[in-house]
N, C-alpha and C positions, 0 to 999 in steps of 0.2 A: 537448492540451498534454502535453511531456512529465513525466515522473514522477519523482522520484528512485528509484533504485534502495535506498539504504540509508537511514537514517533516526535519530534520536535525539532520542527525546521526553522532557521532562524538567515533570514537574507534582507534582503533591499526592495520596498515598493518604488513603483515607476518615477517619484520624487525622490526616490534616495534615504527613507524614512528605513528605520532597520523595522522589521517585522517578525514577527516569533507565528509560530502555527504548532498547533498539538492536534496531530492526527492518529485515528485508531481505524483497525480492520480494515474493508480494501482501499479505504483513501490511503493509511499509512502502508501498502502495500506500494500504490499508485505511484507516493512520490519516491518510495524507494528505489523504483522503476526508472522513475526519471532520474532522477541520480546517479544511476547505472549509467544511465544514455551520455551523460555529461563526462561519465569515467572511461566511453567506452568501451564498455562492457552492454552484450546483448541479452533478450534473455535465454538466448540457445546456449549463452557460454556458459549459463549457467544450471540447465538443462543437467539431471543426473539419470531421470525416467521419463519416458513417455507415458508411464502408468498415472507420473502425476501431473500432466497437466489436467486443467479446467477452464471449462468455460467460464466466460466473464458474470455472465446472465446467472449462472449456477451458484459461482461465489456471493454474487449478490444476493444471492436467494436463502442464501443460507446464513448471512451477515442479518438479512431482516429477521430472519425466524427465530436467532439469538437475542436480538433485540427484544423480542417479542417476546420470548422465554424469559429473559430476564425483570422485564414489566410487571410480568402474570407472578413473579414471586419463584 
């Protein structure tokens, strides 16, 4: 399934303070993740191919070198 790319989490710090967070690429993958967990939902339910999973290491690898791409111009 696909993922949002950008994201905008909005809950409660440990005092009860409401908090907003604006996450992109694998962080906003990350918390989509957990939010599943809280729904749940696993991520095998939501598994369509074994062609697409990836390693963590890999996405990350590939989240810097966008970064980096986009830097350079």
């Amino acid at each position: 399934m696909a993922r949002y790319e950008t994201v905008v989490i909005k809950g409660r710090n440990r005092r009860g303070k409401e908090v907003r967070i604006k996450a992109e690429g694998f962080t906003a993958r990350a918390f989509q993740h957990e939010l599943d967990h809280l729904d749940g939902v696993l991520f095998t339910d939501r598994l369509t191919s074994l062609d697409t999973l990836q390693r963590v290491e890999d996405l990350q690898a590939e989240e810097q070198e966008e970064a980096v791409a986009a830097a350079s111009g």
